[in-house]
N, C-alpha and C positions, 0 to 999 in steps of 0.2 A: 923840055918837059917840065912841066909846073906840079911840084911835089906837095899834094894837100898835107894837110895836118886836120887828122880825123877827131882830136882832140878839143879844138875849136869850139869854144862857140862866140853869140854876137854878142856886141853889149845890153842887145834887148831882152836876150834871153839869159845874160848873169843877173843884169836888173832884176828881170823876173823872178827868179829863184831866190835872190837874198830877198826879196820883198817876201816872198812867200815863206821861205825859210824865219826870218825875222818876225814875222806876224805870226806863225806858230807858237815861238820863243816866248812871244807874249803873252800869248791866248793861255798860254803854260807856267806862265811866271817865271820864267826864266831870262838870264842873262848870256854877252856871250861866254862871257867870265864863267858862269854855272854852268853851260852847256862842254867847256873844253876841260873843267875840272872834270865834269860826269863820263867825260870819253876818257880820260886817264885812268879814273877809278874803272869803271867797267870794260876798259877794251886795251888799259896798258897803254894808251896813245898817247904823246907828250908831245901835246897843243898847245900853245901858248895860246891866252885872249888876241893879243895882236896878229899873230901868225892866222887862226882862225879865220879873225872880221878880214884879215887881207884875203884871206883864200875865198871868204864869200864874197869882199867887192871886186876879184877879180872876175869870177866864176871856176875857181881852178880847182874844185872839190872835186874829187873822185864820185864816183856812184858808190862806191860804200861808205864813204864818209856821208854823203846823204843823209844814206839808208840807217847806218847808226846816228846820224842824229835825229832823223826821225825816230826814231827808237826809244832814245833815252826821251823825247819829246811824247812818245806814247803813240803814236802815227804809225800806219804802215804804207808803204810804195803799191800801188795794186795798178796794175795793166788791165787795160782796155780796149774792144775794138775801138778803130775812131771810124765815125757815122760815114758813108761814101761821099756825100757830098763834104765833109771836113777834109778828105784826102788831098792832101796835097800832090804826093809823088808814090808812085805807087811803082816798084822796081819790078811786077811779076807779072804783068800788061805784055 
């Protein structure tokens, strides 16, 4: 038996997210340097810059780490239906 790991994901989709992640940082003025200082200050979190950019080139950010850096980033996470035809896998079929 072949034991997943729910945690996973692809290289395309950490690409994704530091891209997206990163181009906020910008649009923001921010660094990642600025961004892991801001998560120390508001949330006690003790990030290093390096520790950080490896967590976003790996894709290995929690969802609350996200969530708080969109935060300090001024963004929020908002859920969506996705349209029937974007449905990939639909578990309730």
């Amino acid at each position: 038996m072949i034991e997943e790991n729910k945690s996973d994901i692809t290289k395309e989709e950490a690409e994704a997210l530091k891209r997206k992640l990163r181009s906020l940082m910008i649009a923001k003025g921010f660094t990642i340097e600025k961004v892991a200082n801001a998560l120390k200050e508001k949330y006690g979190v003790r990030e290093s810059k390096s520790n950080l950019s490896n967590k976003l080139g790996r894709g290995s950010l929690r969802f609350i780490d996200v969530q708080r850096i969109c935060e300090i980033l001024g963004y929020t996470i908002t859920f969506s239906p996705i349209e029937e035809k974007e449905k990939v896998f639909d578990p309730y079929r």
